[in-house]
C-alpha positions, 0 to 999 in steps of 0.5 A: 845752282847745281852745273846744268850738264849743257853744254853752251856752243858760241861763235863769231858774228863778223861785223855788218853795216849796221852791228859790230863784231859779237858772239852768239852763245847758245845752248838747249835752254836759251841763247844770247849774241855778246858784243866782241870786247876789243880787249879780250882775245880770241878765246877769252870772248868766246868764254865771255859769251858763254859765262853771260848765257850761264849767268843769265840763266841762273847757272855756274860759270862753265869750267873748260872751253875748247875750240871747235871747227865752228867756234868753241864749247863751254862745258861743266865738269866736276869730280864726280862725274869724271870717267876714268880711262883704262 
């Protein structure tokens, strides 16, 4: 399927009494909460996140993560659409 041009915010749930540590995913078009993986790092989960709510609605696997104040964006990019700087 052709990138969607949404962009997928996530971030960290700490653990509760009844849940563990996870990721909540989301974008315009669906949300899905990931359970933390011990063996990833910080932004390798968060990336995790995102590439299962793309998958799950059918979509490519985001090309860039950065870090936000709230978490991290997973954003779609190709040649096509790059807007060169002056």
């Amino acid at each position: 399927m052709p990138c969607p041009k949404q962009a997928i915010e996530t971030k960290y749930l700490g653990p509760t009494n009844h849940r563990g540590a996870r990721i909540v995913a989301k974008c315009d078009a669906g949300r899905k909460v990931v359970p933390w993986e011990y063996e990833l790092d910080v932004p390798d989960n968060h990336a995790h996140a995102a590439c299962v709510l793309a998958e799950s609605l059918g979509w490519d696997m985001p090309t860039h993560l950065a870090s936000t104040q709230k978490g991290y964006v997973a954003v779609y990019s190709d040649a096509l659409s790059y807007i060169p700087l002056p």
